[in-house]
C-alpha positions as CSV (number, residue, x, y, z in Angstrom):
1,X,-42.1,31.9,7.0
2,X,-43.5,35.6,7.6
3,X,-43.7,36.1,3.4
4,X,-44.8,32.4,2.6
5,X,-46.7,30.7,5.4
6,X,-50.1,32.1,3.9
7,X,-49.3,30.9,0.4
8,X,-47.5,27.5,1.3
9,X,-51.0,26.7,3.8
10,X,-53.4,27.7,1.0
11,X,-51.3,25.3,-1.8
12,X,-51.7,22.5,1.1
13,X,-55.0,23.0,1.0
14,X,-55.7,23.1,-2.5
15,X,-53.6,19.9,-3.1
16,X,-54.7,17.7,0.1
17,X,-51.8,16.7,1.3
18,X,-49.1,17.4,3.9
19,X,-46.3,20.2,2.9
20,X,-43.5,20.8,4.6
21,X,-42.2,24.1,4.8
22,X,-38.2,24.2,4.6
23,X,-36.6,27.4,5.9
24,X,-33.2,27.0,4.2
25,X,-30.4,29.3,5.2
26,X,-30.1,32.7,2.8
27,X,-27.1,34.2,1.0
28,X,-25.0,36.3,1.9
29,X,-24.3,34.7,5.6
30,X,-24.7,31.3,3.7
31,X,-23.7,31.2,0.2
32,X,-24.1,28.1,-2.5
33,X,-24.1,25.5,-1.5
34,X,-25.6,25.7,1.8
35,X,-29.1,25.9,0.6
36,X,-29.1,22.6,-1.8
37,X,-27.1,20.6,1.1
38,X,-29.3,21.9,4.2
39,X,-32.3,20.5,1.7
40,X,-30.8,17.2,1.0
41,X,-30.1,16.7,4.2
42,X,-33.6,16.9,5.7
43,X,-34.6,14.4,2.7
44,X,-32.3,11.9,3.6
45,X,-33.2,12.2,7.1
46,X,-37.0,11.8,6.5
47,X,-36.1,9.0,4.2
48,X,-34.4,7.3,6.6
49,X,-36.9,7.5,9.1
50,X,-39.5,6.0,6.9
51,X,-38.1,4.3,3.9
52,X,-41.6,4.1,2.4
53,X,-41.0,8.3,2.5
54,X,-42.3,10.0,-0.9
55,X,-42.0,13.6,-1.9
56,X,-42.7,16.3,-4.2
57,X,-40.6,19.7,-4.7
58,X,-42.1,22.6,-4.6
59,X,-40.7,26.1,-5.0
60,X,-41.4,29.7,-6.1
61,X,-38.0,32.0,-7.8
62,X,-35.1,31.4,-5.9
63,X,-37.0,28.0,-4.4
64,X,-37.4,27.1,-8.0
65,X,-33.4,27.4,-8.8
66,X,-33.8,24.8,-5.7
67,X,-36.2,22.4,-6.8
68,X,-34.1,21.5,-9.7
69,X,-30.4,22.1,-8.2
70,X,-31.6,19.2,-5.4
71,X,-33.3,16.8,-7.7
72,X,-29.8,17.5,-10.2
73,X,-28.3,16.0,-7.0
74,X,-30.3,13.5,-6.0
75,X,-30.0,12.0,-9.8
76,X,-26.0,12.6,-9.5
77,X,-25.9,10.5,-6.0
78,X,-28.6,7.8,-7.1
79,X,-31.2,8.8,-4.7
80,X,-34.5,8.0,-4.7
81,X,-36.2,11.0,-6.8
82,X,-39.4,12.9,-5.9
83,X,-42.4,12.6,-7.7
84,X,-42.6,15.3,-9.3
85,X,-41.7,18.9,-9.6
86,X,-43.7,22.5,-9.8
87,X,-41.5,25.7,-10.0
88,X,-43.4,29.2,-10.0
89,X,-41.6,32.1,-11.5
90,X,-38.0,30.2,-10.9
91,X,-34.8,31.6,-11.6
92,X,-33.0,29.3,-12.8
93,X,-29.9,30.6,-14.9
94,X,-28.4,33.3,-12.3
95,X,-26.8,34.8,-15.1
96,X,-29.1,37.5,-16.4
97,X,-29.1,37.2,-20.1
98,X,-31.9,36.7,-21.5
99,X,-34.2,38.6,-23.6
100,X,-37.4,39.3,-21.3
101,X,-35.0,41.3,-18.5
102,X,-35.0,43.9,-21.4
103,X,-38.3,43.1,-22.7
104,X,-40.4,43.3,-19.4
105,X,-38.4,45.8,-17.4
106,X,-40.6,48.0,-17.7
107,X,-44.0,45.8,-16.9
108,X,-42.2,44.0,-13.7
109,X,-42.0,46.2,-10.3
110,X,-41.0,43.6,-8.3
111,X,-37.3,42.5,-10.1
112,X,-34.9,44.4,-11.9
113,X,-31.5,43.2,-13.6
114,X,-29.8,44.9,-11.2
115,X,-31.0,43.2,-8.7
116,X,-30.7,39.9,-10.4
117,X,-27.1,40.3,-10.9
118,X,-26.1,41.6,-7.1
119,X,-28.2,39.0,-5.3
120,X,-26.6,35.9,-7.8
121,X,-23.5,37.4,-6.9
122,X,-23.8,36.8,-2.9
123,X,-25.2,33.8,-3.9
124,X,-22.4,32.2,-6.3
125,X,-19.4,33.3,-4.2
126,X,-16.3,31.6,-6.2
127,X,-18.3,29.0,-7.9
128,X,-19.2,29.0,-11.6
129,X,-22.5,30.7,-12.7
130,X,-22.8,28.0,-15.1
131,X,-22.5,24.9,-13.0
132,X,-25.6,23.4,-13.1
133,X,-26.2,23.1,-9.3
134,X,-26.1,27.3,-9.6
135,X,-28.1,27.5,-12.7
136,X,-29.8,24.3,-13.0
137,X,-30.9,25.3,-16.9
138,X,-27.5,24.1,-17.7
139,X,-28.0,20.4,-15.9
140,X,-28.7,16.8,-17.7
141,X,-32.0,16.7,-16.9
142,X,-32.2,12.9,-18.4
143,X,-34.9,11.3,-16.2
144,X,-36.4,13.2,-14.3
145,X,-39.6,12.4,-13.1
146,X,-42.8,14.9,-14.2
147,X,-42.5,19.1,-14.0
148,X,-44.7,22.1,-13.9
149,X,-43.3,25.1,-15.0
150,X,-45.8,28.3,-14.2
151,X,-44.7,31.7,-14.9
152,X,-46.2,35.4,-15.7
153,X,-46.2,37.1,-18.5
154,X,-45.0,40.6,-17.1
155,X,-41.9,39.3,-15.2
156,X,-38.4,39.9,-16.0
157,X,-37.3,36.0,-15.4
158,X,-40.1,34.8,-18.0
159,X,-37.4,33.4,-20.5
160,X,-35.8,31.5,-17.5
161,X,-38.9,29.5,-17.1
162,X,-39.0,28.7,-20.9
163,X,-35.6,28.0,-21.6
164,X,-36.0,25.6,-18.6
165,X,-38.9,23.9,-20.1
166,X,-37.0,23.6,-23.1
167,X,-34.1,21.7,-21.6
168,X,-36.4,19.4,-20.0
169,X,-38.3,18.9,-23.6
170,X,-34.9,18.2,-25.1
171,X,-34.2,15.8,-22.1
172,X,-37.3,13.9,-22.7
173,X,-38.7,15.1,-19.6
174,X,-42.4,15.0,-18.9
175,X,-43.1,19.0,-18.4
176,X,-45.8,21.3,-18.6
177,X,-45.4,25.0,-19.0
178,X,-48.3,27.1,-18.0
179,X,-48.2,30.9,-18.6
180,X,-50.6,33.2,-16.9
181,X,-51.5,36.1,-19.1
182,X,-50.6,39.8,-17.2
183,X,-49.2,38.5,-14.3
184,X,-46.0,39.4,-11.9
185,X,-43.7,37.1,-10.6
186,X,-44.8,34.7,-8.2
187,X,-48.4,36.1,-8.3
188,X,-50.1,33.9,-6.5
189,X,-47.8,35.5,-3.4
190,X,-49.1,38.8,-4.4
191,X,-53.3,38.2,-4.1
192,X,-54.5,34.1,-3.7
193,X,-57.7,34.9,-4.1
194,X,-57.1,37.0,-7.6
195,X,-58.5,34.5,-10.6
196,X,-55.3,34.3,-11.7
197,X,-53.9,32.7,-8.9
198,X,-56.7,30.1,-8.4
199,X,-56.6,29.2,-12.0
200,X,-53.0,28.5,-10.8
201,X,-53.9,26.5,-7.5
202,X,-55.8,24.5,-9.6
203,X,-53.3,23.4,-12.1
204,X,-51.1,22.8,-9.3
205,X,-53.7,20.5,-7.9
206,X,-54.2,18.5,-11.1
207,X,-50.6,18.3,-11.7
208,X,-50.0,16.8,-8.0
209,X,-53.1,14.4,-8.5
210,X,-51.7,12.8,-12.0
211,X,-48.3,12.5,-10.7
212,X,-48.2,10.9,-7.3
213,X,-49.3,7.7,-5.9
214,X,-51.9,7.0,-3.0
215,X,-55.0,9.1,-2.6
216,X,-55.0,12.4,-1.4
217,X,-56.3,13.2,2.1
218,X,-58.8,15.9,1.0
């Protein structure tokens, strides 16, 4: 809450419309797949509460790898989708092989490889780093509803956002991929009132207005 609560209020802002902040339980204590199930569960229960319920995913890095590990569920048990979904700077393929974590080392001080590979391993525990509920780049992403994809240009997981949007092209996914020129990973985190990040408010906005239904409350 303490590193995302000012982001998270300013995207509710920006967008109109109610966001709820989920505080999922962290690796190492609670390892895959705590995270996905913990999310699910809150779904279903808001679901079931009001069966007229309708959501969007939202999530930045390792709340990315999220957005697209629940929605890989929620197609796998027949539940009802979300609308849409936005990923900033996510990680998606937890194994750390592709080209920009050699190409952008030295232009990203926030990640390293290093890093990468320890945290995926508290992370994976005994499970596959290729199951797609792990590293959702490897999932079916056959209908899936709408996805913005927003990454910088200086950050180590840059090919993870592109090789994602290219598995959701090859699905026949409706995806956007928005690169912001000279940015760091999650940047908007770093300074929301840099250009950058309300150029990316704004797309997040738009995105949000074309793909749900019902006006928004702004």
């Amino acid at each position: 809450m303490k590193s995302h609560g000012a982001l998270v209020s300013h995207i509710a802002y920006s967008i109109g419309r109610r966001v709820l902040f989920l505080e999922y339980s962290l690796a190492p204590e609670n390892p895959f797949p705590k995270a996905p199930g913990e999310t699910l569960a809150v779904l279903e229960a808001l679901q079931k509460a009001d069966t007229g319920f309708r959501f969007g995913l939202l999530g930045d890095s390792a709340g990315g790898n999220l957005v697209f590990s629940v929605s890989l569920k929620l197609k796998a048990f027949r539940r009802k989708p979300s609308l849409y979904h936005i990923a900033i700077s996510p990680w998606v393929n937890l194994e750390a092989i592709y080209p920009s974590y050699l190409a952008n080392q030295k232009l990203d001080p926030v990640l390293t490889k290093d890093f990468a590979e320890y945290a995926a391993s508290l992370y994976i525990g005994s499970h596959s780093v290729k199951d797609p509920f792990v590293s959702p780049v490897y999932g079916d992403f056959a209908g899936l509803t709408p996805s913005l994809i927003m990454y910088g240009s200086r950050e180590i997981l840059a090919d993870d956002s592109v090789r994602l949007y290219e598995a959701l092209q090859k699905a026949g996914v409706k995806s956007e991929l928005f690169l912001s020129e000279g940015s760091l990973h999650v940047w908007p985190l770093v300074d929301i009132q840099s250009g950058s990040a309300q150029i990316a408010l704004t797309r997040i906005r738009d995105f949000v207005d074309q793909n749900s239904t019902g006006k928004p409350s702004r």
